[in-house]
Every structure is written in structure tokens, then in C-alpha cells.
C-alpha positions in Angstrom: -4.0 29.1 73.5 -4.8 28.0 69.7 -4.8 24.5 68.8 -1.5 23.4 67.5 -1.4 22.8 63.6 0.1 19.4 63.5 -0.5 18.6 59.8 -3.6 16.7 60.4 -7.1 18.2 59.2 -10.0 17.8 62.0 -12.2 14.6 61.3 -15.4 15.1 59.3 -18.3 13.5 60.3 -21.4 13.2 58.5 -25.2 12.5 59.7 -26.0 9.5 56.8 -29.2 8.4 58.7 -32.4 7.5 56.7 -34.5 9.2 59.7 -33.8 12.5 61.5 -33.1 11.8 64.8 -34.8 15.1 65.7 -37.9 15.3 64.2 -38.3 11.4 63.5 -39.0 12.2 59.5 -37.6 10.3 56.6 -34.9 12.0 55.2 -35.5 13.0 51.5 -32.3 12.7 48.8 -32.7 16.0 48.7 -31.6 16.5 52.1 -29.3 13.6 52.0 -27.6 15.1 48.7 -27.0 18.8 50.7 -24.5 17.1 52.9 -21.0 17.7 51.7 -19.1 14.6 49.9 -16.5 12.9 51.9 -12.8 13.9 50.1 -12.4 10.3 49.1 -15.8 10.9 46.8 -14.8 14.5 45.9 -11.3 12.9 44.6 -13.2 10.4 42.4 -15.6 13.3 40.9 -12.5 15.6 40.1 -10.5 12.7 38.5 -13.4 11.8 36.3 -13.9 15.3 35.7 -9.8 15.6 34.7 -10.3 12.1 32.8 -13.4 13.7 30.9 -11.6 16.8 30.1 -8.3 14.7 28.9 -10.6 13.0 26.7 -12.1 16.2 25.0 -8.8 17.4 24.7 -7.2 14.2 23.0 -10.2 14.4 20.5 -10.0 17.7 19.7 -5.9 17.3 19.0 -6.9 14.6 16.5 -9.2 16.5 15.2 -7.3 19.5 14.6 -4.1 17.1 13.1 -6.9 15.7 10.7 -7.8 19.4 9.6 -4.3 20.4 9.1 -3.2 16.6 7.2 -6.3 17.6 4.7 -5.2 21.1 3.8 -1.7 20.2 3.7 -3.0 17.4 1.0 -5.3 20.1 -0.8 -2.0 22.1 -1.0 -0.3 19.8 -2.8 -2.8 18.9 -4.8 -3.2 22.3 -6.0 0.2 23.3 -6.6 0.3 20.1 -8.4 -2.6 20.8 -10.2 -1.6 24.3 -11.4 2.3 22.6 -12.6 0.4 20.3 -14.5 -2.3 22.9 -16.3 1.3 25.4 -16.7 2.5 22.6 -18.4 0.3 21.3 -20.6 -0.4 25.2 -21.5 3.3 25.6 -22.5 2.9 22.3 -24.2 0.2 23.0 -26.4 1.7 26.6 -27.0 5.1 24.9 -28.3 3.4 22.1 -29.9 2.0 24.9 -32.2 5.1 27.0 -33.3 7.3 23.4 -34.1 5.9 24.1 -37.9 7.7 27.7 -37.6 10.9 25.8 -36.2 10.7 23.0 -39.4 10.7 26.2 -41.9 13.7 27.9 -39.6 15.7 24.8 -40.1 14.9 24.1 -44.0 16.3 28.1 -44.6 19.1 27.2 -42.4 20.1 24.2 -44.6 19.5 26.0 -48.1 21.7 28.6 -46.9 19.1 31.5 -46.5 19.2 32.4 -42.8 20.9 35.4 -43.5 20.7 39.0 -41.2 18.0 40.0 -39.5 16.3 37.2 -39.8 19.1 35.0 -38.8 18.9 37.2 -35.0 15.0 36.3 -35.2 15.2 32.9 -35.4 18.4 32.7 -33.1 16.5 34.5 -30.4 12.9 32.4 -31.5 15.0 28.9 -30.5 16.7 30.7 -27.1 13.2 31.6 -26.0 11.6 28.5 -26.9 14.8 26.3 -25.1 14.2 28.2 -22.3 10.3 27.3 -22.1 12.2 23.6 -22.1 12.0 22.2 -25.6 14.4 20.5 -26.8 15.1 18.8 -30.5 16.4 15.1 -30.7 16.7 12.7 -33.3 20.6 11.9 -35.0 21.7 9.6 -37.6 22.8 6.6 -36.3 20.2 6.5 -33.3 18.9 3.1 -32.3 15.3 2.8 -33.2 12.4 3.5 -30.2 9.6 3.9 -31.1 8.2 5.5 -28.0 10.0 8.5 -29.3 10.1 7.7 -33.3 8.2 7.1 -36.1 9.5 5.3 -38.7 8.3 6.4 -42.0 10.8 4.1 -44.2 12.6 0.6 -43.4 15.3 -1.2 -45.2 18.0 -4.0 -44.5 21.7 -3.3 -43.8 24.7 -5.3 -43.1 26.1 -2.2 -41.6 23.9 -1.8 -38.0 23.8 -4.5 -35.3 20.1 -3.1 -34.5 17.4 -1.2 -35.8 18.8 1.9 -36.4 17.5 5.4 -37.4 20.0 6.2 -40.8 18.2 8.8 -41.6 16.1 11.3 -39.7 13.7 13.1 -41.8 12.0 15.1 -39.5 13.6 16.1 -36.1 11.3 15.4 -32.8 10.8 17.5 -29.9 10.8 17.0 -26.2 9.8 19.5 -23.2 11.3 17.8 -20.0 10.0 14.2 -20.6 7.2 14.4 -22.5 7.4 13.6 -26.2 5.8 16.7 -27.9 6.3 14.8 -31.6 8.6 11.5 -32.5 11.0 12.0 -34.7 10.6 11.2 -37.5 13.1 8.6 -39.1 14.1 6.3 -41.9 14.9 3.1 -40.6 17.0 0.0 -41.0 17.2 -3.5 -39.4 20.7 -5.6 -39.5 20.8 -7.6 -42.3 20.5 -8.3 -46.0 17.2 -7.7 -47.9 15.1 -10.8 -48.2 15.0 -11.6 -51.6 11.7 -12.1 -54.2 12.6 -15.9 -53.8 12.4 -15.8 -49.9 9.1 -13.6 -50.0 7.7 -16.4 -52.5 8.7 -19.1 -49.8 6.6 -17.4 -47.2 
């Protein structure tokens, strides 16, 4: 009749004497080291073998999050990179025609943007507005000069700040970037000192 299987596993027992009881020799390590590890011993290898092994794996994880934080950063960088040298291309490109655009708007004001060349320069400023340029500079601005150079000043009672009265030259923007001030006659509240008042000083 077979043993009955009542969940228990049969005891092991192991032979750790330093001398063979058989022969009477000194047991070696090598001998010693054949006989099987108790389960309490063989638990402790496999969980520092599982520890180990969660280790690699944690390092490794950071590892590959490093590698992916650094090319999503060299992404960006690029793309930004290649806005800025789009930019600074279209820049330089419509820096170059604004003399074309000064000559457009002189005809226009003397009356002689007539026919075909009226549909040139019409479709010149659509192209060129949709590259992002854009004119600024009106009478009756108040005076920045971030965005405009003043090429005359004078004294009025008429303005409660420095104020662009006339603009001589219009300025041009692409986006936020100042592609050339306008250009602008200034005046500052206020009467004109007189000679006597300069004298004083």
C-alpha cells in the first residue's frame, strides 16, 4: 500500500561531519559543497538571485528613461533650431526687398501705381504678408523707441507725450521681431524752450 500524501515532504537529512565516519578521512569542501543545500539556504540564494536581477532591471529602466529624456530634448532642440534658422532666412530675405516696398509706396502716393503694375505690387505685398511682414508706424503714435527712430524732434502744446507726428519712413515687423524702426518725426509736450532759456542753461 503507498504511503499516504499528507502534504508534508519527507525530512532531509544531511551528513555535515568534518570526518567520514567510514573511512575516518577529513572531509574536503569539495565534498562538503556536493551535498545538496538545505531549502532554507536554497530560499536565501534564489531571493538574492531575484534581488540581483530586480536591481539590473531597475537600472536598466533608468537607463533606458535617460536615453529616451535626451532624444526627446535633441528633438526639440532641433525643431527649434531649424524654426529659428527658417526664420532668420525669411528675415534676411524680407529685410532685403523692404527698399522694393519703399519705391511701391512712393508710386502709390504720386499717383503712378497704375495697371499691371498696380497687380504686381498688389500681389508682391500679399506674398510678402503672408511670409508674416507686417508695416507699422501711424501719425499720432506714442514714441518707443524700441520700434522707432526718431530722425526729427520739436515741442508741442498739442500731445500729452512724446509722440510720432509724422512718420517718414514706415517700419516693418515679421511676428515680433523688429525688421527696421520706423522711422518718425517726433514731438514732446510742451512749448519750445526759448534762446533765453538755452542761455540760462
Amino acid at each position: 500500500m503507498p504511503p499516504r500524501d499528507n502534504g508534508h515532504e519527507e525530512p532531509v537529512i544531511r551528513d555535515n561531519r568534518k570526518i567520514d565516519p567510514e573511512t575516518g578521512d577529513v572531509r574536503t569542501q569539495a565534498e562538503e559543497a556536493e551535498q545538496p543545500p538545505t531549502p532554507a539556504a536554497a530560499d536565501a540564494t534564489a531571493a538574492a538571485a531575484d534581488g540581483e536581477l530586480q536591481a539590473q532591471l531597475a537600472e536598466r529602466t533608468a537607463d533606458l528613461q535617460r536615453l529616451q529624456a535626451e532624444y526627446t530634448n535633441y528633438r526639440r532642440r532641433v525643431e527649434r533650431d531649424r524654426v529659428a534658422v527658417r526664420e532668420q532666412a525669411v528675415a534676411g530675405a524680407l529685410t532685403d526687398l523692404l527698399p522694393v516696398l519703399d519705391d511701391i509706396g512712393r508710386a502709390r502716393d504720386h499717383g503712378e501705381l497704375t495697371g499691371g503694375f498696380a497687380k504686381v505690387a498688389e500681389s508682391l505685398e500679399a506674398a510678402l504678408t503672408k511670409l508674416g511682414l507686417s508695416p507699422y508706424g501711424q501719425k499720432g503714435d506714442p514714441f518707443d523707441p524700441m520700434v522707432h527712430e526718431a530722425l526729427m524732434h520739436s515741442y508741442s502744446p498739442d500731445v500729452t507725450e512724446p509722440t510720432a507726428i509724422e512718420v517718414l519712413q514706415l517700419g516693418y515687423r515679421m511676428g515680433d521681431r523688429v525688421l527696421r524702426p520706423a522711422r518718425v518725426a517726433v514731438a514732446e509736450p510742451g512749448d519750445a524752450p526759448s534762446a533765453s532759456d538755452d542761455e540760462d542753461n
